[in-house]
C-alpha positions in Angstrom: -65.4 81.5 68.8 -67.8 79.6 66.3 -71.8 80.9 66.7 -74.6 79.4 65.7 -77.7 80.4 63.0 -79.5 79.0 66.0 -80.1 78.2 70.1 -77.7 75.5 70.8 -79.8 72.4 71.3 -77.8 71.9 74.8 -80.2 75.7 76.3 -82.9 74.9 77.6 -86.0 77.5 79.0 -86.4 75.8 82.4 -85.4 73.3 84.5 -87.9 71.3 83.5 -87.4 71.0 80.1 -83.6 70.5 80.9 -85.1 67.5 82.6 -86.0 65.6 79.5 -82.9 66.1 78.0 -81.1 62.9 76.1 -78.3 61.9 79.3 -74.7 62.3 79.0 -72.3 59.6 77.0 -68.9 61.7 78.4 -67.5 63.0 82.0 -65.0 65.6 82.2 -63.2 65.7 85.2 -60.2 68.0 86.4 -57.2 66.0 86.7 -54.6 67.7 89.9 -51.4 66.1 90.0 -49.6 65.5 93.5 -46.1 66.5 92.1 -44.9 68.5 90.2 -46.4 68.2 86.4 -48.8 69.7 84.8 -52.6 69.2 85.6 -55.6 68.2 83.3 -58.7 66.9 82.0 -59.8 63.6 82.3 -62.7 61.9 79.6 -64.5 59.3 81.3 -67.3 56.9 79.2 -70.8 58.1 80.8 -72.7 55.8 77.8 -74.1 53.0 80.1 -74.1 51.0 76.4 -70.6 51.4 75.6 -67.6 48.8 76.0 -65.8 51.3 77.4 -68.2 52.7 79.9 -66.4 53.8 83.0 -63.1 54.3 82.0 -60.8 57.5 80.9 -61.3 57.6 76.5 -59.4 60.6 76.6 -57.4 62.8 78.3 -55.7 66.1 78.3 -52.4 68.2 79.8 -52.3 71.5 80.6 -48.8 73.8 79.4 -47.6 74.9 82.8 -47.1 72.9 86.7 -48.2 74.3 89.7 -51.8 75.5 88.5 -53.6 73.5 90.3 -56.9 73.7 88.3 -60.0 73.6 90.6 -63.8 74.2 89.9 -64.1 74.6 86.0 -67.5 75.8 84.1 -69.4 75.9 80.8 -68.2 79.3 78.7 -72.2 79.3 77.7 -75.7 77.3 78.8 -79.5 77.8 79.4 -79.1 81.4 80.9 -78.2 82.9 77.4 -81.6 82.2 76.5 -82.6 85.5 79.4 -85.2 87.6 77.0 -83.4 91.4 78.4 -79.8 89.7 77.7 -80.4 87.2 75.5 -77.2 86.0 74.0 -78.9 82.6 72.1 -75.9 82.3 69.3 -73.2 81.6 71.4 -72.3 77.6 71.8 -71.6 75.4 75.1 -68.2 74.2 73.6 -65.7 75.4 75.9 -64.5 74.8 79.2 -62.7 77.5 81.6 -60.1 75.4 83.8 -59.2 77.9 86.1 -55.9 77.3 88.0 -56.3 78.5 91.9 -52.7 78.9 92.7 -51.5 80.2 89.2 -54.1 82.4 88.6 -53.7 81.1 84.8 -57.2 80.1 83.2 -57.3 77.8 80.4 -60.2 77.9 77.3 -60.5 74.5 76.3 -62.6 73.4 73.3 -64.6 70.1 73.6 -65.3 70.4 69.7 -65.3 68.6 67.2 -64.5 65.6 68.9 -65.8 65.2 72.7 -63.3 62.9 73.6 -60.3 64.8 72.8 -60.3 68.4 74.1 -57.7 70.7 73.2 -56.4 73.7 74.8 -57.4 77.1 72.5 -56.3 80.0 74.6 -54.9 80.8 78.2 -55.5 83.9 79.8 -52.4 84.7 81.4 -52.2 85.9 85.3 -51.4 89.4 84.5 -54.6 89.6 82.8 -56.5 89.1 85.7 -54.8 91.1 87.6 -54.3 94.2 85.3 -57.7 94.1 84.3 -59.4 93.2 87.4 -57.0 93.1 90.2 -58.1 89.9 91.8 -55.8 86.5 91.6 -56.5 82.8 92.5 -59.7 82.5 90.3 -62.2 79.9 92.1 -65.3 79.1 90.4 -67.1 80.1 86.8 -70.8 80.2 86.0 -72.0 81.1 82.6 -74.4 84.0 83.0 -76.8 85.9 80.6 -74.2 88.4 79.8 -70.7 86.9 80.2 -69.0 84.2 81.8 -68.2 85.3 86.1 -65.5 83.9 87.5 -65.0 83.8 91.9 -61.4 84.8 93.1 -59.7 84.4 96.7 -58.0 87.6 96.7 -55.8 90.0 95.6 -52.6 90.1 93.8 -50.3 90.3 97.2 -52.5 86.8 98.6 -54.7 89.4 101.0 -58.3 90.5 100.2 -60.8 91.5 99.1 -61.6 88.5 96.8 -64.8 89.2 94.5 -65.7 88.5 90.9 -64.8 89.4 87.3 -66.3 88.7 84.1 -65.2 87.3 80.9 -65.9 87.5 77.7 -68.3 85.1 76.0 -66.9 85.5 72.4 -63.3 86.8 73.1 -62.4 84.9 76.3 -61.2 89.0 77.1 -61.4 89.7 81.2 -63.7 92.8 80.8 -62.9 93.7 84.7 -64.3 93.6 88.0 -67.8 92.8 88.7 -69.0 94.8 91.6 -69.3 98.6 91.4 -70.3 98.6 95.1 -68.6 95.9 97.7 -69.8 97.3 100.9 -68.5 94.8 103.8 -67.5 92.1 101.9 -64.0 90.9 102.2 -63.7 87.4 102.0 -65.0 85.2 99.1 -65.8 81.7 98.0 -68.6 80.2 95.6 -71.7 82.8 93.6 -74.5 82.0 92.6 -77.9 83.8 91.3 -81.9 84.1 91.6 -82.2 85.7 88.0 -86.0 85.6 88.8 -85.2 88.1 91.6 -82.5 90.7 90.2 -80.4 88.8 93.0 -76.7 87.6 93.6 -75.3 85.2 96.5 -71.8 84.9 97.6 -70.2 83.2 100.1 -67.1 83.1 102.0 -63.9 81.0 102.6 -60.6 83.2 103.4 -58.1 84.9 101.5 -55.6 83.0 99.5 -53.0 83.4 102.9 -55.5 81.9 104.9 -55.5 78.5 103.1 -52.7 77.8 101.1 -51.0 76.1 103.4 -53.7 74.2 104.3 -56.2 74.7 107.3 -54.4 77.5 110.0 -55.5 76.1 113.5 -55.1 79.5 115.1 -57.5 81.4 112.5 -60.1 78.5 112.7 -60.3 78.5 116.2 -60.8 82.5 116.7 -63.4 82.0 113.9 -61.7 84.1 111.3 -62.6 81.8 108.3 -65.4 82.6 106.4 -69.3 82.9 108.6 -71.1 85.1 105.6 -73.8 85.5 103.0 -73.6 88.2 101.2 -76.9 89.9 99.3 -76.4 91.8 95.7 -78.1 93.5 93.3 -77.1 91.8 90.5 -78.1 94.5 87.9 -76.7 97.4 89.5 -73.6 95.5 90.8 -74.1 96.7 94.6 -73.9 94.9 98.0 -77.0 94.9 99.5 -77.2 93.0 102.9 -75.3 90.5 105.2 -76.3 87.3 107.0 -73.8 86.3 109.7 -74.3 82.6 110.2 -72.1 83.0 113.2 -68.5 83.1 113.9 -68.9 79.6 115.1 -70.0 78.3 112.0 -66.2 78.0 110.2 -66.0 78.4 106.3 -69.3 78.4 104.6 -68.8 77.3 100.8 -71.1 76.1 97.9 -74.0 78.3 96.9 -77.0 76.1 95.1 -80.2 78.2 94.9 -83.7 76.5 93.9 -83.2 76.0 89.8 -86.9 77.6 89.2 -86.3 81.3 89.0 -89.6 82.3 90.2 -88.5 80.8 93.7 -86.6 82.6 96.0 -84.6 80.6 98.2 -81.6 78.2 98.2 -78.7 76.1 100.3 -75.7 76.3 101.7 -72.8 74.0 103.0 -70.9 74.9 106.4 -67.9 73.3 106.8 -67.5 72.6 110.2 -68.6 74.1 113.7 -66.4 75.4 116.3 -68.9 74.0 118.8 -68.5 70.3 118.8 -66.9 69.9 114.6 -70.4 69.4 113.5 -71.1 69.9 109.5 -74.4 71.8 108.9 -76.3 73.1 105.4 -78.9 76.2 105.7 -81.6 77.5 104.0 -81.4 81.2 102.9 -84.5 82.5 101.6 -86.1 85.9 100.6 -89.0 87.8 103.9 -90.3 90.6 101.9 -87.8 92.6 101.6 -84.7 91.1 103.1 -83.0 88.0 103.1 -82.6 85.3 105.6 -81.0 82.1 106.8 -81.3 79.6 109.4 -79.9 75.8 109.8 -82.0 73.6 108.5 -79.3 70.1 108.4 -76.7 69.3 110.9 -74.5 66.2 110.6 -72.3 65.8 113.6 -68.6 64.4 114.4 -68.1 60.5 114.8 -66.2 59.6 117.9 -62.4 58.3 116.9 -59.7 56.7 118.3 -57.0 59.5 118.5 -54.2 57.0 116.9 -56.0 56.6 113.8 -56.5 60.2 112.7 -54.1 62.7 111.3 -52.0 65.1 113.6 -54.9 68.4 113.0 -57.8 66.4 114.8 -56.1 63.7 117.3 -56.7 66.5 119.7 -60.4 66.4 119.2 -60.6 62.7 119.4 -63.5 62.9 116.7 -63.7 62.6 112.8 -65.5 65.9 111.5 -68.0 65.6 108.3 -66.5 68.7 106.4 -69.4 68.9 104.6 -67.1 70.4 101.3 -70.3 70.4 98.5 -73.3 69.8 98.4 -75.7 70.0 95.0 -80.0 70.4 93.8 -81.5 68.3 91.6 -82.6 70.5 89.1 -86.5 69.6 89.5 -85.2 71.0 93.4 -86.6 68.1 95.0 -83.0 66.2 96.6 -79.7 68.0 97.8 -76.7 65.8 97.9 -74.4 66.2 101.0 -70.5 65.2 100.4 -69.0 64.6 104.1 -65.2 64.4 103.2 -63.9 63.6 106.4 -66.1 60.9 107.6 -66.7 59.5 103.9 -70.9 59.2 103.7 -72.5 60.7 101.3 -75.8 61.8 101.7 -78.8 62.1 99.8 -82.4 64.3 101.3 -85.7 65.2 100.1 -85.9 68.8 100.1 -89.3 69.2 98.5 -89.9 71.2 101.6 -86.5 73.2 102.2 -87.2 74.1 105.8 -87.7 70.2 106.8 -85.4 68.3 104.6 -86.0 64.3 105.3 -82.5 62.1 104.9 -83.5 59.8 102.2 -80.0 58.5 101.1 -76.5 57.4 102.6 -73.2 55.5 101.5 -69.7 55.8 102.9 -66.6 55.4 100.6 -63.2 56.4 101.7 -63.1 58.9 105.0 -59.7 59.5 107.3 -60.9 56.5 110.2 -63.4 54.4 108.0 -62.0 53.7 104.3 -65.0 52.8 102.9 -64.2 50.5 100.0 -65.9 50.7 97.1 -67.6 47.5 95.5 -65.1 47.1 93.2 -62.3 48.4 94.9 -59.8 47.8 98.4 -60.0 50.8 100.9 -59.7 54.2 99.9 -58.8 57.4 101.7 -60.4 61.1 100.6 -63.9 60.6 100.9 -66.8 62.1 98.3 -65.7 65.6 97.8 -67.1 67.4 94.9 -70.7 66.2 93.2 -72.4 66.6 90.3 -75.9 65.4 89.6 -77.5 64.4 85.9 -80.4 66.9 84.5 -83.1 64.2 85.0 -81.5 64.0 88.0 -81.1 59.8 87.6 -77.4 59.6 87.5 -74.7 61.6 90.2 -71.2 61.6 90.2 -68.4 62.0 93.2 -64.6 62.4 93.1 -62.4 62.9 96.2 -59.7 65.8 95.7 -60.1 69.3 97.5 -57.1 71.4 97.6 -53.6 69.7 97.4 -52.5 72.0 101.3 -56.0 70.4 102.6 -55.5 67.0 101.0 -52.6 66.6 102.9 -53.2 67.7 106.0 -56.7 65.7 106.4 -54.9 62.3 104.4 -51.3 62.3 105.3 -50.7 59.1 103.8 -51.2 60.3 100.5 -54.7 60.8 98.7 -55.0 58.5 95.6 -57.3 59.8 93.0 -61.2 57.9 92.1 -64.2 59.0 90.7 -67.5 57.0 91.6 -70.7 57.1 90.1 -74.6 56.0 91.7 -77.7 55.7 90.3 -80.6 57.9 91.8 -84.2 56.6 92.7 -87.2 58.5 91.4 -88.8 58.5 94.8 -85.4 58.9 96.5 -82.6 56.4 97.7 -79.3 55.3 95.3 -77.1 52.7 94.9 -73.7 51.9 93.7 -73.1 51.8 90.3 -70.7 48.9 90.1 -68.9 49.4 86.7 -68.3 53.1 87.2 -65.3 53.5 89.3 -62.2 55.4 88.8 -59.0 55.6 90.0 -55.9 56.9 89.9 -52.3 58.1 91.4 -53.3 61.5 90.3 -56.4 63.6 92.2 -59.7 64.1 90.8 -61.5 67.4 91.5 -64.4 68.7 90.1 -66.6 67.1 87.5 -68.5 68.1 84.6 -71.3 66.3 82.3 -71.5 66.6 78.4 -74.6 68.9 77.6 -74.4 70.8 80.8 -75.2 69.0 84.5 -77.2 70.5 87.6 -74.4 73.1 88.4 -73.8 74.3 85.0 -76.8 76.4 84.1 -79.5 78.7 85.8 -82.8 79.9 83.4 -85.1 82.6 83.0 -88.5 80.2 82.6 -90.0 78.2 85.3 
């Protein structure tokens, strides 16, 4: 791995700073295919000035089917800039593609040409699992220290899931994370207050659990993932639980306040056993412990039982399944992706405890099929979002997990990535010439330079 004689101009102190950084010209996105091929890596034109704006310029395959690559990250960003593990030579030029069924994770180098990325190394399964014992890697955040990847599970599908690190320089798996587990069992998304010495995880269900798609009998004796869990980050210890509830079913992505001297942050709750309401909560630091409470419910739209797929005709309702939700990185608006009823909202957060809904649009969802502008009806629904760092541009694409896709969009989820434009005093629209599509799925994206889910910093 190449290092630098100085900071990479893409690190940034703070948030702010980050803020004022030049905007994006490319868009990677992970590229699932339905069959049997290999995935990829989709380029899409983000420069609002090119001839080519809003469409693929590049494009990549992986070496192997059946990976199904999921949430990908940065190998470096803004936290190797910590002062007490300051890592400042190390470059934001490669992408870990994680696959969540192969446990295979591919190092892919977006240098020297952006547009066409190339595959540099693959860390094999039995890598991860010799040296750390987990399988069905999940999410990557570059840290101060190393790059920490999220997994399911265990090698037999069972848990515990947990975290391991990587190596920044030799793309190595060093081992697992935690010295200390405690409780925790199941596992999901991570994320950090580096301010605060402090780690957040969350839970979904051990790769058994989902990889058929959503198991009716655990969801309805609340066995899916109702957790936060509290760490030490330093010392690698559990330190506390928060039960949201067995009611409140799978609760997923992590996105804590982006100044470090604040201690709190949001969470995304898939659905409630109640009455299949979606719901976000606040977590936040009380002297010395940690709390949560429900600060956004969205509920179920009434639905004719004909039109929805054979999992929910029971319930005669649509359910949000709120799957992602995202901080503008001056923390002032959190994005809400409802993939089952297809709006996607937008609210002011400025004060976390009283958010104010400032934002909607609907494209795609299983009764609605929100078309976009420039496009017929569509089925998935805004799944996975990523937000601009001056927080003016934000980007949805509509695959979750192949098992789930089906189940939710039995007629066969075809693959679009949209884009809107962000008011500075809230609202969005539409942005008319940015819309993708495809036979193939689009999961997660990610934006040249880094993006509001790529980094986290030691300076307010």
């Amino acid at each position: 791995m190449a290092t630098l004689l100085r900071a990479d101009p893409t690190f940034y102190a703070s948030p702010r700073l980050a803020m004022q950084a030049p905007p994006e010209t490319v868009a990677y996105v992970i590229i699932v295919n339905p069959g049997n091929g290999p995935d990829g890596l989709a380029v899409v034109d983000a420069d609002r000035s090119s001839k080519t704006y809003g469409t693929v310029v590049g494009s990549l395959a992986t070496t192997h089917s059946g990976d199904e690559l999921h949430h990908f990250g940065w190998n470096a960003c803004s936290s190797s800039l910590c002062p007490y593990a300051a890592h400042p030579h190390v470059e934001r030029r490669y992408l870990l593609a994680p696959g969540i069924r192969s446990s295979r994770i591919y190092v892919i180098d977006t240098k020297p040409d952006p547009r066409s990325p190339r595959i540099v190394k693959t860390i094999e399964p039995e890598e991860v699992v010799n040296r750390a014992g987990y399988s069905r890697p999940h999410t990557s955040h570059c840290g101060p220290d190393g790059i920490y990847v999220s997994a399911l599970g265990s090698p037999t599908g069972d848990g515990p899931g947990g975290i391991f690190i990587i190596d920044h320089d030799t793309f190595e798996v060093r081992g697992r994370w935690e010295l200390d587990r405690g409780p925790q069992y199941l596992a999901y998304d991570f994320w950090w207050h580096l301010g605060y010495d402090t780690m957040i995880t969350s839970e979904w269900g051990t790769p058994k659990m989902i990889e058929d798609g959503v198991n009716p009998d655990i969801l309805l004796k609340g066995g899916y993932g109702h957790q936060l869990h509290i760490w030490d980050l330093p010392k690698r210890r559990h330190r506390q639980v928060i039960d949201l509830g067995a009611e409140q079913q799978m609760v997923l992505e992590l996105r804590p306040a982006h100044d470090p001297s604040k201690a709190y942050g949001f969470v995304g709750v898939v659905t409630s056993l109640k009455d299949l309401s979606a719901s976000v909560w606040a977590w936040h630091k009380d002297g010395d412990t940690w709390k949560a409470r429900k600060v956004i419910e969205i509920p179920a739209e009434p639905a004719d039982p004909e039109q929805l797929p054979p999992l929910l005709k029971g319930f005669k309702a649509v359910p949000p399944l709120v799957s992602d939700i995202n901080l503008s990185l001056d923390d002032r608006f959190l994005y809400v992706s409802c993939w089952g009823t297809g709006e996607f909202l937008q609210y002011d957060v400025s004060d976390p405890f009283s958010p104010k809904k400032t934002g909607s649009v609907h494209l795609g969802g299983i009764v609605r099929r929100a078309a976009h502008p420039t496009s017929g009806p569509l089925n998935g629904g805004p799944q996975m979002v990523e937000v601009s760092r001056d927080g003016k541009r934000v980007y949805v694409s509509n695959g979750l997990y192949k098992a789930w896709d089906d189940q939710f969009y039995p007629d066969g989820l075809k693959g679009w990535v949209a884009k809107l434009d962000a008011g500075e005093n809230g609202g969005f629209e539409l942005d008319r010439k940015f819309f993708v599509q495809s036979d193939q799925r689009f999961h997660q994206v990610h934006l040249e330079g880094g993006d509001a889910s790529s980094d986290s910093y030691c300076f307010a």
